[in-house]
N, C-alpha and C positions, 0 to 999 in steps of 0.2 A: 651713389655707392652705398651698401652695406658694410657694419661693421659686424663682425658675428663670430662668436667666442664658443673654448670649451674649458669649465675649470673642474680642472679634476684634483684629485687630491695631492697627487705627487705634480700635474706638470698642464700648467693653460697653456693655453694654442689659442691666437686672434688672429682674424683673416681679415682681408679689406675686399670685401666683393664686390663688383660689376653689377649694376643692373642686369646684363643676360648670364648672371650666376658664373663667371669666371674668376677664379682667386688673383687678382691684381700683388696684394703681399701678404706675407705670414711672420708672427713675433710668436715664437714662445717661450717662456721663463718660468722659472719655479714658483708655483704657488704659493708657498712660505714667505717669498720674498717680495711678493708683492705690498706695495705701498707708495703712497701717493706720488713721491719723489722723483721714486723709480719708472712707475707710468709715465711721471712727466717726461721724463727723457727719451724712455722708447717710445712712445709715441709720434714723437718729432720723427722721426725718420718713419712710420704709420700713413700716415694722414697728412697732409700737404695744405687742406681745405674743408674744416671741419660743414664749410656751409652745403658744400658736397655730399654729404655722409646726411642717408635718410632714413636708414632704421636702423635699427642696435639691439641685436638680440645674442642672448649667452644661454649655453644651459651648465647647470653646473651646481657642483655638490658639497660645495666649502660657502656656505653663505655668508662666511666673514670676509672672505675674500671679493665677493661678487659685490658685497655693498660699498667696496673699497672703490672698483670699478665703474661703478653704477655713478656714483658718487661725482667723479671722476668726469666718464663720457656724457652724463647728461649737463654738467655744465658748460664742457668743450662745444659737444657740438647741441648743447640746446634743445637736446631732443629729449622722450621718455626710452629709460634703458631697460628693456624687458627680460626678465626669464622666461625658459620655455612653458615650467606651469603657469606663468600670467595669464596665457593665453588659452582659446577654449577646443583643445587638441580635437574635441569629441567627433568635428568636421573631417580628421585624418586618418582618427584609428581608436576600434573601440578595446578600452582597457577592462579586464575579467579581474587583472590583481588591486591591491591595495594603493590607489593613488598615490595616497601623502608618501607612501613609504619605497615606490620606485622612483631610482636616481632619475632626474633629467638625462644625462648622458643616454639609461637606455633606453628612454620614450624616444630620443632623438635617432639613434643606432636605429632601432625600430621601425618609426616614422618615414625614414631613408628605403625602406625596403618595401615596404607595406602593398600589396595588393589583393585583388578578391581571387587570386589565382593558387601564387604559391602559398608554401608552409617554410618556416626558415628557423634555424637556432642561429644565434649570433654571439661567437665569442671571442670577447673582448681580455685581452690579455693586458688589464691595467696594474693599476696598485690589488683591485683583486683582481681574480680571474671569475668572469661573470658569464653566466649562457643564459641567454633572454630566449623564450621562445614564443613564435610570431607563427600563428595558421589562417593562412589566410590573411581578413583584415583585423585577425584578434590578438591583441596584448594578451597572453595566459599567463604570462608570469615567468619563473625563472631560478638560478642556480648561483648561489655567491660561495667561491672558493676561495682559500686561502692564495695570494698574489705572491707568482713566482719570485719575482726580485725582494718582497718583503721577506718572503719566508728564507731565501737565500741569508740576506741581514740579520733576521733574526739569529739563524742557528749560531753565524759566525760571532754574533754579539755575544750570544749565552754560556755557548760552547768555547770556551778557554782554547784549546788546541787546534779548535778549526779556522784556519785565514778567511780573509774576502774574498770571493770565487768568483769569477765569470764564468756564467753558465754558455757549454757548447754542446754541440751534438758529439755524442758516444759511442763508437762501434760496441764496444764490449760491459758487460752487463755488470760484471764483478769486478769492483777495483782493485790496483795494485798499490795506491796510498791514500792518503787525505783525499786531496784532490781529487782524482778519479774516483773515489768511492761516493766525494758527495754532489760529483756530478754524473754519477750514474743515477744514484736515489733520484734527483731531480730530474734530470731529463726524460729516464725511463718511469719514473715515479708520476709526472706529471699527464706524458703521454697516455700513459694505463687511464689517470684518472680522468682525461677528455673523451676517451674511447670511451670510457665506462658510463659515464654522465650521458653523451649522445643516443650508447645504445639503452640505457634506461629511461631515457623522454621519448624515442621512439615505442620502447614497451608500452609505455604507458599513455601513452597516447594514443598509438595503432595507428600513428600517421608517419609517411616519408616525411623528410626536410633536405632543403637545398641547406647544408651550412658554409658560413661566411665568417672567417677570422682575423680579427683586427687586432691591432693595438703591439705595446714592442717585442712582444716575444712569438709573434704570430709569423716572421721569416724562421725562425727556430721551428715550427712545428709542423709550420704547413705541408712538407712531407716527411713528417717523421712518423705520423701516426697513422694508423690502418681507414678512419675515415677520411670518405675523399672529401675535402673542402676547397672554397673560394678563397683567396683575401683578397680585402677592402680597406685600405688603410685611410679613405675617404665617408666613408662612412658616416661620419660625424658631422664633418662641415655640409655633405650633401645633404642629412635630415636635418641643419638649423637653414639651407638655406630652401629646403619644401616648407617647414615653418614658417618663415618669414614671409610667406605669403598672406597670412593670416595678421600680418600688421597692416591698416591701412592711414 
C-alpha cells in the first residue's frame, strides 16, 4: 500500500493506495489544524498495518504542515516520507518555468496529464484560482488568480454591509439586493475572467488546448462559461500516484 497526500493551503486530502493504484481510503481535514494529536487519531481509522504501507509521498504547499506529517508517517510506518520536488521529476516532464517557485500541487495536476501528444490548460479552482499550461510534454508556466471563496471572505470581512455569501449560479446579470448583486459580480465576474485567461494563452501561444477543471468551484463553472472544458476532480491523487513510480 501507498500512502499519498495533497496539502493545500485551505484543505489536505490523504489517500491509502493499492499497489494496482486503486484508493482503498480517503481523510481530509483542514490544514490549519493539523498536528500531531489530531493525525494520531485519524490515522487509526487510515492504516490498519503501517508494516503494509511502502511508499509515502505528499505534494504540497504549507511546508509547516508537511513536516508535521513527515514527522509523523515516517516514524509510524518507518519509511522516508517524500515530497514531490524530492524527487527528480526531469524523467516525467520538462519544466520551462521557475522550479523553486511552481507549487508541487501544479507539477502534480500536470504530471497527471502529461503527453507528447496533447496541449492542456488546467484549472484548478483552489484557495487561488490557477491555470497551468501544459504543450505537449512541457511545463510552460501559468496563471495565479485571486481564489473565488477567498475573495468571496474577503469582501464580506471588509465590507461592513455585505454578509457571507454562498456563491451559485445566476440567471440575471444585474442585481436586485446585496445578495444577488454580489453574486452576480462573482459568478459572472469570474466566468469573464476564465474565458478571458483561456482565450489569451491561446493568443499567445497559437496553440489549441484540451482544458481540464478541477478543484471546488469547478461544478459551478463547468458549464457556465462559453469554453468547452473537462473536469477531473482526480487529478491530483492520479499525478502523485504516476509520481510514485519514481520511489524505489
Amino acid at each position: 500500500m501507498y500512502i499519498l497526500g495533497d496539502i493545500g493551503n485551505t484543505e489536505t486530502k490523504i489517500f491509502l493506495v493499492s499497489k494496482n493504484n486503486k484508493i482503498i481510503k480517503k481523510l481530509t481535514l483542514s490544514t490549519r489544524d493539523i498536528n500531531y494529536t489530531k493525525l494520531n487519531k485519524l490515522f487509526i481509522n487510515l492504516v490498519v498495518d503501517y508494516k503494509k504501507v511502502k511508499k509515502i509521498l505528499f505534494c504540497s504547499v504549507v511546508p509547516k504542515s508537511f513536516n508535521i506529517i513527515k514527522k509523523f508517517l515516517s516514524k509510524k510506518a518507518r519509511l522516508k516520507c517524500y515530497e514531490v520536488k524530492d524527487l527528480n521529476l526531469k524523467s516525467l516532464i520538462k519544466i520551462k518555468a521557475n522550479y523553486k517557485q511552481v507549487g508541487s500541487d501544479r507539477l502534480t495536476n500536470a504530471i497527471s496529464l502529461v503527453n507528447n501528444k496533447n496541449n492542456f490548460i488546467i484549472l484548478d479552482f483552489g484557495t487561488a484560482t490557477t491555470f497551468d499550461v501544459l504543450i505537449k510534454n512541457v511545463y510552460s508556466g501559468g496563471i495565479i488568480a485571486p481564489g473565488v471563496r477567498l475573495s468571496l471572505n474577503t469582501l464580506s470581512d471588509k465590507a461592513t454591509l455585505i454578509p457571507k455569501i454562498d456563491l451559485k449560479k445566476i440567471k440575471n446579470v444585474i442585481g436586485i439586493n446585496t445578495i444577488s448583486a454580489v453574486r452576480s459580480g462573482f459568478f459572472w465576474g469570474y466566468a469573464g475572467l476564465i474565458d478571458n485567461i483561456i482565450y489569451l494563452i491561446k493568443k499567445e501561444t497559437r496553440k489549441s488546448f484540451n482544458v481540464i477543471i478541477t478543484g471546488g468551484f469547478s461544478d459551478l463553472f463547468k458549464k457556465s462559461i462559453k469554453t468547452k472544458v473537462k473536469q477531473n476532480k482526480d487529478i491530483t491523487i492520479n499525478g502523485l500516484i504516476k509520481i510514485s513510480k519514481l520511489i524505489k
